[in-house]
TORLUMGU-242071 format. One line per 2 residues: number of its first residue (from 1); their letters; for each residue x, y, z of N, C-alpha, C, O. Coordinates in steps of 0.2 Angstrom, whole numbers, plus 5000, padded with zeros to 4 digits. Layout:
<sites>
NUM) A) X:Y:Z:X:Y:Z:X:Y:Z:X:Y:Z  ...
</sites>
This chain:
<sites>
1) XX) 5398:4571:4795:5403:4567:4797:5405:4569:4804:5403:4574:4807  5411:4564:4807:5410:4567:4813:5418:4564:4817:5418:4558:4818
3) XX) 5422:4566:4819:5425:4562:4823:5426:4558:4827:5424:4560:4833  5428:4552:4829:5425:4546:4833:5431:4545:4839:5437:4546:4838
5) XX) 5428:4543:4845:5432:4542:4849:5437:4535:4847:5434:4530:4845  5443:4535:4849:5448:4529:4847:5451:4526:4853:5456:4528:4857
7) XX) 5446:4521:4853:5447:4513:4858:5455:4515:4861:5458:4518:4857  5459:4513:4867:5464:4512:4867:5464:4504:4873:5461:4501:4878
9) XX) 5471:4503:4867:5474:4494:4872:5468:4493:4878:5465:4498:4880  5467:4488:4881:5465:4486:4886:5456:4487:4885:5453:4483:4888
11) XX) 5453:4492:4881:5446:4491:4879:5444:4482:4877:5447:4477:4875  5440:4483:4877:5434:4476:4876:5435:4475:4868:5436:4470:4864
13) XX) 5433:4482:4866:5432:4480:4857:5437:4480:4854:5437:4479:4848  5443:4480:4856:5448:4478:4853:5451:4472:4855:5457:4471:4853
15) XX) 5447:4466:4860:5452:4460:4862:5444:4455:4858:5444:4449:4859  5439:4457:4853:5437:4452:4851:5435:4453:4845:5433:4458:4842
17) XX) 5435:4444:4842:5436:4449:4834:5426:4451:4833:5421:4451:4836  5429:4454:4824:5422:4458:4823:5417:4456:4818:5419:4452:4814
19) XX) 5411:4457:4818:5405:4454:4815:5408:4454:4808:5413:4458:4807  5403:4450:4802:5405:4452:4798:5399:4457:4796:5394:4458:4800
21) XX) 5401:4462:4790:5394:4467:4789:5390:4464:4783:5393:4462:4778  5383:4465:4785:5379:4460:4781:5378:4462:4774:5378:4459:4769
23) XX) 5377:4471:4775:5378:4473:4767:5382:4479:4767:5381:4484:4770  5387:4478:4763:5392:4483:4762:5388:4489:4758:5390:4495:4759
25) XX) 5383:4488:4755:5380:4493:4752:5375:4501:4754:5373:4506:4751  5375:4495:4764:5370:4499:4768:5372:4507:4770:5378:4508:4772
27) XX) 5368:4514:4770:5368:4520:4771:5374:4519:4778:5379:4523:4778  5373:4516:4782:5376:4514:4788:5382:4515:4789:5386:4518:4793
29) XX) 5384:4511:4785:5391:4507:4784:5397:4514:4778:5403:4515:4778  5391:4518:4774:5395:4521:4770:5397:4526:4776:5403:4528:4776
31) XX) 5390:4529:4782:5394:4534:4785:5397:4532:4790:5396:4535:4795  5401:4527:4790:5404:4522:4796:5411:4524:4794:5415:4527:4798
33) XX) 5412:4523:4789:5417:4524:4784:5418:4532:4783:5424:4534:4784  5413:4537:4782:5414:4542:4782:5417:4546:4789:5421:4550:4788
35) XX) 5415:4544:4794:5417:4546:4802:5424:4543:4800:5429:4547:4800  5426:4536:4799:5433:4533:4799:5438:4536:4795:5444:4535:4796
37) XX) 5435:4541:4790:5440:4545:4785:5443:4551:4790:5449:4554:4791  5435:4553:4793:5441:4561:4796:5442:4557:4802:5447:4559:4804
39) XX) 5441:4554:4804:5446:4551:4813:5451:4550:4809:5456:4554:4811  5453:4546:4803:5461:4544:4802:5464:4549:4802:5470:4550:4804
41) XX) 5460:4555:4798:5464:4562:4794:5466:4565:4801:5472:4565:4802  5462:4567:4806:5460:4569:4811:5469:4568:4816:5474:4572:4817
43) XX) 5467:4560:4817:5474:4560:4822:5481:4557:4816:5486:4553:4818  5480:4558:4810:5485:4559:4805:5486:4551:4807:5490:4551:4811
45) XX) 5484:4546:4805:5484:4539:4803:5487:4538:4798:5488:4542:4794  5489:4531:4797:5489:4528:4788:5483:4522:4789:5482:4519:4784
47) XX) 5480:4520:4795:5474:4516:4793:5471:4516:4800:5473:4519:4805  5465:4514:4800:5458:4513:4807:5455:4507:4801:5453:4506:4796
49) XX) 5454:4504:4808:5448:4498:4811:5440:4499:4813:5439:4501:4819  5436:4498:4811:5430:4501:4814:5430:4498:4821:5427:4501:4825
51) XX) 5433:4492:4824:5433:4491:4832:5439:4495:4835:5440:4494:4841  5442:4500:4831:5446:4504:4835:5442:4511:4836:5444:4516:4838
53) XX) 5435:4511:4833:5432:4517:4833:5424:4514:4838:5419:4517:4839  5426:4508:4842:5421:4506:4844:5414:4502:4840:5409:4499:4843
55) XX) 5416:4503:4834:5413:4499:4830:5412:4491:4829:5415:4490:4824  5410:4486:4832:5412:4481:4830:5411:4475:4825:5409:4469:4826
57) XX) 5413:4478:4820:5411:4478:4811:5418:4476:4807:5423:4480:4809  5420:4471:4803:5423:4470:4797:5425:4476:4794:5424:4474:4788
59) XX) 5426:4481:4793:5427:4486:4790:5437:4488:4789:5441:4487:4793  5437:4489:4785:5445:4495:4788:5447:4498:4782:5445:4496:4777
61) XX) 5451:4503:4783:5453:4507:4778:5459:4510:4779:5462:4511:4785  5462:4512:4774:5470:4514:4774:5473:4518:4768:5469:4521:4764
63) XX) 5477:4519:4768:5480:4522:4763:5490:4522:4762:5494:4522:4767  5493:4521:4757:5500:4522:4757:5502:4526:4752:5502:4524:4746
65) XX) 5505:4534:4755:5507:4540:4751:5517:4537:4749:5521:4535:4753  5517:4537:4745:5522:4537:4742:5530:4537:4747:5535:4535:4746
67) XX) 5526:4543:4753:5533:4545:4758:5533:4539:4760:5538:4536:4760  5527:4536:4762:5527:4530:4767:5530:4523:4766:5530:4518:4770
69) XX) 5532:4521:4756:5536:4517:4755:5540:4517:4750:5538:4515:4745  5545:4520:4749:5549:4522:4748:5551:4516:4738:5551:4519:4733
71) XX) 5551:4509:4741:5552:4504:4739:5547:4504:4732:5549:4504:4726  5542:4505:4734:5535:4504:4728:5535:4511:4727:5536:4515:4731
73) XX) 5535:4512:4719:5535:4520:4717:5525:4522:4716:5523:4527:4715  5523:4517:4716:5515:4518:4715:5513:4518:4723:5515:4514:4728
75) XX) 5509:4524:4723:5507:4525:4731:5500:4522:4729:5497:4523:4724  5498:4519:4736:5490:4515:4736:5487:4519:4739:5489:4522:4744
77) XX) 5480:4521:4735:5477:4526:4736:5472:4525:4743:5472:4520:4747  5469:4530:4744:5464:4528:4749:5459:4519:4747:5456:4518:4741
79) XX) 5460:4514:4753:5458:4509:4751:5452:4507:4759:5453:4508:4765  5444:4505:4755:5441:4504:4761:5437:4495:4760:5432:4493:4756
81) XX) 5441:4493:4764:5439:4487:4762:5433:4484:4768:5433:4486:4774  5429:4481:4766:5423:4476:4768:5425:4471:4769:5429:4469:4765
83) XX) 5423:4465:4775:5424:4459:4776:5431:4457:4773:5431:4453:4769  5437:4459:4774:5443:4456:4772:5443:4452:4776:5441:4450:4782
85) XX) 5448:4448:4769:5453:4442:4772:5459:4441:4768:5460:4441:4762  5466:4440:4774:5470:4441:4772:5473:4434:4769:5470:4429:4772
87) XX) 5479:4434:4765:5483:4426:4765:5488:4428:4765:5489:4433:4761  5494:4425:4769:5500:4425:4768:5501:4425:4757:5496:4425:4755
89) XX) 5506:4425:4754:5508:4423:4750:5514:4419:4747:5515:4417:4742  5521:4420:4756:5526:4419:4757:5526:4415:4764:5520:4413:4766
91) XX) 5530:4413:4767:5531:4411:4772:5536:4416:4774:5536:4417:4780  5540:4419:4771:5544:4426:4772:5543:4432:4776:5541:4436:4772
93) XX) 5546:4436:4783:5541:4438:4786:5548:4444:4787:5554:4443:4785  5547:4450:4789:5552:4456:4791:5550:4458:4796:5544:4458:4798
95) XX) 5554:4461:4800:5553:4463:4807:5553:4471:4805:5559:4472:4803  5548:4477:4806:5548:4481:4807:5543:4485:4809:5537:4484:4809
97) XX) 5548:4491:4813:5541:4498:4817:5534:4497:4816:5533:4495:4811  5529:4499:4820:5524:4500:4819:5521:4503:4825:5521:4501:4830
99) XX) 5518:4508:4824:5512:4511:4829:5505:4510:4828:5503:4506:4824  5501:4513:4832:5494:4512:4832:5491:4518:4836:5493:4520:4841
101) XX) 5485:4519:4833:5480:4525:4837:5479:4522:4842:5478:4525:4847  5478:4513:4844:5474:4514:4850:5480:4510:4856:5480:4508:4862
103) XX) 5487:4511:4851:5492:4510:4859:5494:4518:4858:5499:4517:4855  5493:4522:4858:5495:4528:4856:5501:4530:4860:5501:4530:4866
105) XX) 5507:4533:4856:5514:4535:4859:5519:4529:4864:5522:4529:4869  5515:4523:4857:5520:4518:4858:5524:4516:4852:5524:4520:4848
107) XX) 5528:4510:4851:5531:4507:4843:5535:4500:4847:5537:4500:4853  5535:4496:4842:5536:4490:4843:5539:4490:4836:5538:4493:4831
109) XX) 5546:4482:4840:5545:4479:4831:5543:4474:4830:5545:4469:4833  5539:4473:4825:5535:4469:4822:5533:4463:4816:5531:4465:4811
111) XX) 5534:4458:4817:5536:4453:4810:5529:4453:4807:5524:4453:4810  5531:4454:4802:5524:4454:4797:5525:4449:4789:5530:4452:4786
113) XX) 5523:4446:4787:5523:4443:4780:5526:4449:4776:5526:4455:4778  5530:4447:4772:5533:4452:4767:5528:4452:4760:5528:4457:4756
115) XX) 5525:4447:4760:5518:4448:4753:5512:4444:4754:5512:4438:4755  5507:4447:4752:5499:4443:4756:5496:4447:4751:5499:4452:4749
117) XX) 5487:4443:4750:5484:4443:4746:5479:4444:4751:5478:4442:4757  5475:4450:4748:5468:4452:4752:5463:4451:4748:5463:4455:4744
119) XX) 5459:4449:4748:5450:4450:4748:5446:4452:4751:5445:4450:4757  5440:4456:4748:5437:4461:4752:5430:4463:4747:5429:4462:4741
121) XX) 5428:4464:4751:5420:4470:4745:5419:4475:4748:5417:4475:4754  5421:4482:4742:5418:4488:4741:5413:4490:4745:5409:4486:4747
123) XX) 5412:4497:4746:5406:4500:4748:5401:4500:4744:5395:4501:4746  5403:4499:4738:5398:4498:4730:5396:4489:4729:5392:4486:4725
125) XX) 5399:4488:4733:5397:4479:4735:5400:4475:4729:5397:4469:4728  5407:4478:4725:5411:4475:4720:5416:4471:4723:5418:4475:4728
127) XX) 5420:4464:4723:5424:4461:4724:5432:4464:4723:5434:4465:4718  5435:4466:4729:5444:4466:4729:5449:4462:4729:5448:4457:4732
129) XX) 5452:4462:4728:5456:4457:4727:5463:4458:4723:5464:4458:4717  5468:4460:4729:5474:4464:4728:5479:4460:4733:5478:4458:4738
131) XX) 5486:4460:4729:5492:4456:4731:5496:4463:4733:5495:4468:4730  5499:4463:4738:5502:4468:4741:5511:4469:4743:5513:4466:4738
133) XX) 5514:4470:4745:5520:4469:4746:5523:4475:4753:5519:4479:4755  5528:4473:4754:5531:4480:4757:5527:4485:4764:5525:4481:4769
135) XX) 5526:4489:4765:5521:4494:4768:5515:4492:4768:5512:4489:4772  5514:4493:4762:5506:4490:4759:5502:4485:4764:5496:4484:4766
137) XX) 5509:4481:4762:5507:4473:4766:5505:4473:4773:5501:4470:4776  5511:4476:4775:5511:4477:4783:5504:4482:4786:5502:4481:4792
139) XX) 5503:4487:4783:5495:4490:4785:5489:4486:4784:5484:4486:4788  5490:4482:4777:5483:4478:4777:5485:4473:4782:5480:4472:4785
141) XX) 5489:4470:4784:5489:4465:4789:5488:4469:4797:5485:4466:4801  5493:4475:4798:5489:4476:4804:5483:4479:4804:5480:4480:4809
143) XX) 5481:4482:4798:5472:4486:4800:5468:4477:4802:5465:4476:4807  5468:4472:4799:5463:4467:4797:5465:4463:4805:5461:4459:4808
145) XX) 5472:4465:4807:5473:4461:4816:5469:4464:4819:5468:4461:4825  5465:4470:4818:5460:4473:4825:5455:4469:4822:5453:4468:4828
147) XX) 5451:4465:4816:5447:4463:4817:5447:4456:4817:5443:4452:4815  5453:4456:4822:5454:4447:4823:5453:4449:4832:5451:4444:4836
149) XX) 5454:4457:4835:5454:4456:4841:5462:4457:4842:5463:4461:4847  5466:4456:4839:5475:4457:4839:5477:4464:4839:5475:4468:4834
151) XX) 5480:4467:4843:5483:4472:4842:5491:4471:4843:5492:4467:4847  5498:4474:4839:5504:4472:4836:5507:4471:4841:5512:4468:4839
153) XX) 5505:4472:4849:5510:4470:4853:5509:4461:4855:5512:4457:4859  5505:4460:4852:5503:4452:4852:5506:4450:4848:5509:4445:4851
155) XX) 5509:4451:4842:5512:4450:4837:5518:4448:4839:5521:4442:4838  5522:4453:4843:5530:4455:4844:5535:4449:4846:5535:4449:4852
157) XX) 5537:4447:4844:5543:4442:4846:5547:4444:4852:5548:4439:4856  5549:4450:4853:5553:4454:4858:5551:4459:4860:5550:4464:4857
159) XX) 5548:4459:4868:5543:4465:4870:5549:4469:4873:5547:4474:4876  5557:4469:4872:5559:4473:4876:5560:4477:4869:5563:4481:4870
161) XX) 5558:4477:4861:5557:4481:4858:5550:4484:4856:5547:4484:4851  5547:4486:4863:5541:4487:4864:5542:4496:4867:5546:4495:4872
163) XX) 5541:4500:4866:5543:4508:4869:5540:4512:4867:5536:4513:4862  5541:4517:4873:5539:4524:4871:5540:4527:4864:5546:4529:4864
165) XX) 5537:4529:4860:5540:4534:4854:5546:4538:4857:5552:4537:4857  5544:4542:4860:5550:4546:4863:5556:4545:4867:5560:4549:4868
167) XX) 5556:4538:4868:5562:4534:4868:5567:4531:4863:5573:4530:4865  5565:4531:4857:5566:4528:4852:5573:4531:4850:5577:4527:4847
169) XX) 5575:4538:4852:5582:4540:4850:5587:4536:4854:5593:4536:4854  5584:4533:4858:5589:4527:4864:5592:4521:4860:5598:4519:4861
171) XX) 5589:4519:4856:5589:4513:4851:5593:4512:4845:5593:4515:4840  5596:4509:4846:5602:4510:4842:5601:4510:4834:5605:4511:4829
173) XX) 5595:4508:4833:5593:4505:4826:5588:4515:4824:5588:4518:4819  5586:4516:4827:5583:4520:4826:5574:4520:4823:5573:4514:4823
175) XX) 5570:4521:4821:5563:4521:4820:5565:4521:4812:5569:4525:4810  5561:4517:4809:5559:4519:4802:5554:4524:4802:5550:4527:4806
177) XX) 5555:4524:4795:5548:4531:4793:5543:4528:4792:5538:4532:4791  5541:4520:4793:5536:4518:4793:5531:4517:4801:5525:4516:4801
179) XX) 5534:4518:4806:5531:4520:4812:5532:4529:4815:5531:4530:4821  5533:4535:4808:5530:4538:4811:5525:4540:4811:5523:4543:4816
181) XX) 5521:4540:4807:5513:4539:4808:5510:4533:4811:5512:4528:4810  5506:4534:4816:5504:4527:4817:5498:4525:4812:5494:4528:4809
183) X) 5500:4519:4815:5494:4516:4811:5487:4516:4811:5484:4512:4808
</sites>
């Protein structure tokens, strides 16, 4: 396994979306995923994109520890999905924090769907297909915007809530616990 260099804003493989992968089952793809497990651990992520590892591949993977939603008492365990696609399931959308490895030692607030439906296939080449909510939701929708080519400051409604991390005690609302890890 190995550590992978992580794409930042303004790179090429993050403004275009990414292939699909032809077999989720391939030697390739598992150790694609394996490099993407310690990069996430590495720079303490809650999710990575394979085009934020320079990879330009359908992959992404994530995970949601208990601390990180408070709201959902079931924490989502490590999730690596193939070829996702997400759906709205609301028209409902919430504006909150969010970072990224590849704007690093930024945070924006961000609207996101409040509940979406994702499908995907396994490394085992098994169908996914999970309804999400809350945190959940907002990871699966920002890991799967790097494979649209989107990164969250595209998203943002109001770029003057667009900042430094370290700025953040300036704001009168303060950061949620959900942007201090980045994404």
């Amino acid at each position: 396994m190995a550590i992978l260099k992580i794409a930042k804003m303004g790179h090429p493989v993050l403004r275009e979306p990414a292939s699909e992968v032809a077999d989720p089952t391939a030697p390739e793809i598992r150790r694609l995923v394996e490099d993407m497990l310690e990069t996430m651990a590495d720079a303490d992520g809650a999710g990575l994109a394979a085009p934020q590892v320079h990879v330009p591949l359908r992959v992404v993977i994530f995970h949601v520890p208990k601390s990180r939603d408070e709201e959902n008492p079931n924490p989502v365990p490590l999730s690596v999905l193939i070829n996702p696609v997400v759906e709205p399931l609301t028209e409902d959308t919430e504006v909150d924090w969010e970072g990224c490895l590849s704007v690093p030692g930024m945070i924006g607030a961000v609207p996101r769907y409040n509940k979406v439906r994702y499908r995907a296939v396994s490394l085992e080449g098994k169908p996914i297909d999970r309804v999400a909510e809350g945190f959940h939701a907002r990871v699966a929708q920002h890991e799967c915007d790097h494979l649209e080519g989107t990164l969250y400051p595209q998203r943002m409604e109001d770029l003057s809530l667009l900042m430094f991390r370290d700025q953040m005690r300036y704001h009168a609302d303060g950061a949620s616990e959900e942007a201090e890890k980045e994404e």
